[in-house]
C-alpha positions as CSV (number, residue, x, y, z in Angstrom):
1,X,-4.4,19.9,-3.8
2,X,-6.1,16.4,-3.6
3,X,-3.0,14.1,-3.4
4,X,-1.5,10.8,-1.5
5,X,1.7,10.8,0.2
6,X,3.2,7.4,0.9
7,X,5.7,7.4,4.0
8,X,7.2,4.5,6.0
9,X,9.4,2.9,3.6
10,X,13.2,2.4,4.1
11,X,16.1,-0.1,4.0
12,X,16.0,-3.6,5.9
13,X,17.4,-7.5,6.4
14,X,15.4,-10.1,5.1
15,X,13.0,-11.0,7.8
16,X,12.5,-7.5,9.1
17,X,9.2,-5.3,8.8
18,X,8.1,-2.3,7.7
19,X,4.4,-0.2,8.1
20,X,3.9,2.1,5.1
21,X,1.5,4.7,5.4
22,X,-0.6,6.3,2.6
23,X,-2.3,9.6,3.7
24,X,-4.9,11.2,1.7
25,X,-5.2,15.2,1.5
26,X,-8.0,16.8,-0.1
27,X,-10.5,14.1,-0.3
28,X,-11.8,12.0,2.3
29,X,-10.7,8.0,1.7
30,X,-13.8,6.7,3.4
31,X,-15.6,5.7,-0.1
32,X,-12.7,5.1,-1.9
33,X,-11.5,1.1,-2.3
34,X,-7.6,1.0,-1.8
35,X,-4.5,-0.8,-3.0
36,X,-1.2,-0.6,-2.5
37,X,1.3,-1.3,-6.1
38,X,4.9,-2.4,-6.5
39,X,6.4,-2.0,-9.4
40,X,10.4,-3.2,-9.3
41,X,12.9,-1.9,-12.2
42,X,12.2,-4.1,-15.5
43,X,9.1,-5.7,-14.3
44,X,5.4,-5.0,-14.4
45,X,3.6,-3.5,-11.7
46,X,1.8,-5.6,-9.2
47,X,-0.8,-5.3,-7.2
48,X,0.0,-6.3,-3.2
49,X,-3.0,-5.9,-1.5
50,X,-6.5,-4.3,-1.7
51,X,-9.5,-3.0,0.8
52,X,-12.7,-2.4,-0.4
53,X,-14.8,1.0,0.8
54,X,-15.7,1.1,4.9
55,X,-18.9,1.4,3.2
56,X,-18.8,-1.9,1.3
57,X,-17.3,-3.9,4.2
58,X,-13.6,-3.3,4.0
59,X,-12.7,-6.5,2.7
60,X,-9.0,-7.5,1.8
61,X,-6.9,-9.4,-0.6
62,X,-3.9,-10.4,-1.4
63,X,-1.8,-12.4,-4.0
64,X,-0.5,-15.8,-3.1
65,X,3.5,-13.5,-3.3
66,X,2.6,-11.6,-0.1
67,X,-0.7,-13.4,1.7
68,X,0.3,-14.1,5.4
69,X,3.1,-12.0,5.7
70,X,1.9,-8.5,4.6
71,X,-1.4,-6.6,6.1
72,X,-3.8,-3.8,4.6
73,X,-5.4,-1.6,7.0
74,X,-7.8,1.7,6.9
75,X,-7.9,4.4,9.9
76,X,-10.6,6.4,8.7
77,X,-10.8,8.9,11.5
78,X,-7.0,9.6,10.4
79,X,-7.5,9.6,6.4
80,X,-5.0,6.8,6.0
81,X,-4.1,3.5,5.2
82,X,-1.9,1.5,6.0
83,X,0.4,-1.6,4.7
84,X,2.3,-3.5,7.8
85,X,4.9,-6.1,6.0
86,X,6.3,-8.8,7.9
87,X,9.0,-11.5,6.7
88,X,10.7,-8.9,4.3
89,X,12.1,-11.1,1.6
90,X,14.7,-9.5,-1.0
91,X,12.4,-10.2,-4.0
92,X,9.8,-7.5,-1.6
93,X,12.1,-4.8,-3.1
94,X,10.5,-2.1,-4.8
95,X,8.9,1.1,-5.1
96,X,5.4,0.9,-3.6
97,X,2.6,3.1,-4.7
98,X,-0.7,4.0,-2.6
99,X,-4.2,3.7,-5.2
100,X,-7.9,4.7,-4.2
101,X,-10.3,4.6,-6.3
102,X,-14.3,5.2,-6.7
103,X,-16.3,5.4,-10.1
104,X,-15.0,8.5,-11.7
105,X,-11.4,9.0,-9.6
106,X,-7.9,7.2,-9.7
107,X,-5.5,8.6,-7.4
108,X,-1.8,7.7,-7.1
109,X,0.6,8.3,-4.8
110,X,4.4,9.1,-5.5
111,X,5.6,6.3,-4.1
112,X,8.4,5.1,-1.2
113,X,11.2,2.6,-1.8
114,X,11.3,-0.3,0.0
115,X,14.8,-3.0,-0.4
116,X,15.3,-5.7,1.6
117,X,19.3,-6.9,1.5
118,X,21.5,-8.4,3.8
């Protein structure tokens, strides 16, 4: 029953933006860091952007591939997470998978398809 469900993704021109949502069920995301994963077919997956714990501070990073353009975000009162991307690019096309983790849990999402084309 505990799960993550990753909504929000879709089709758009490069430049455009998307929000993707990661909702929890089951468990309570409030102690858990977060990250958000892309794998695209044939290459490795890559990490996009973390936040640590509400209780640690919520800090955030990104790699140098998406920093300025893509924002990580935490609603705690909603169970969810979110990922706002700005200035899609068509190498941002993948499948992105929600992550939260503590000491002794790894959850992972299913994830949603993003694909940026003209």
């Amino acid at each position: 029953q505990l799960q993550l469900v990753e909504s929000g993704g879709g089709s758009v021109q490069p430049g455009g933006s998307l929000r993707l949502s990661c909702a929890a069920s089951g468990f309570a995301l409030d102690y858990y860091a977060i990250a958000w994963f892309r794998q695209a077919p044939g290459k490795e997956r890559e990490e996009v952007s973390c936040i640590s714990s509400s209780s640690s501070g919520g800090s955030t990073n990104y790699p140098d591939s998406v920093k300025g353009r893509f924002t990580i975000s935490r609603d705690d009162a909603k169970n969810t997470v979110y990922l706002q991307m700005n200035s899609l690019k068509p190498e941002d096309t993948a499948v992105y998978y929600c992550n939260a983790r503590d000491l002794i849990h790894d959850y992972w999402g299913q994830g949603t398809q993003v694909t940026v084309s003209s």
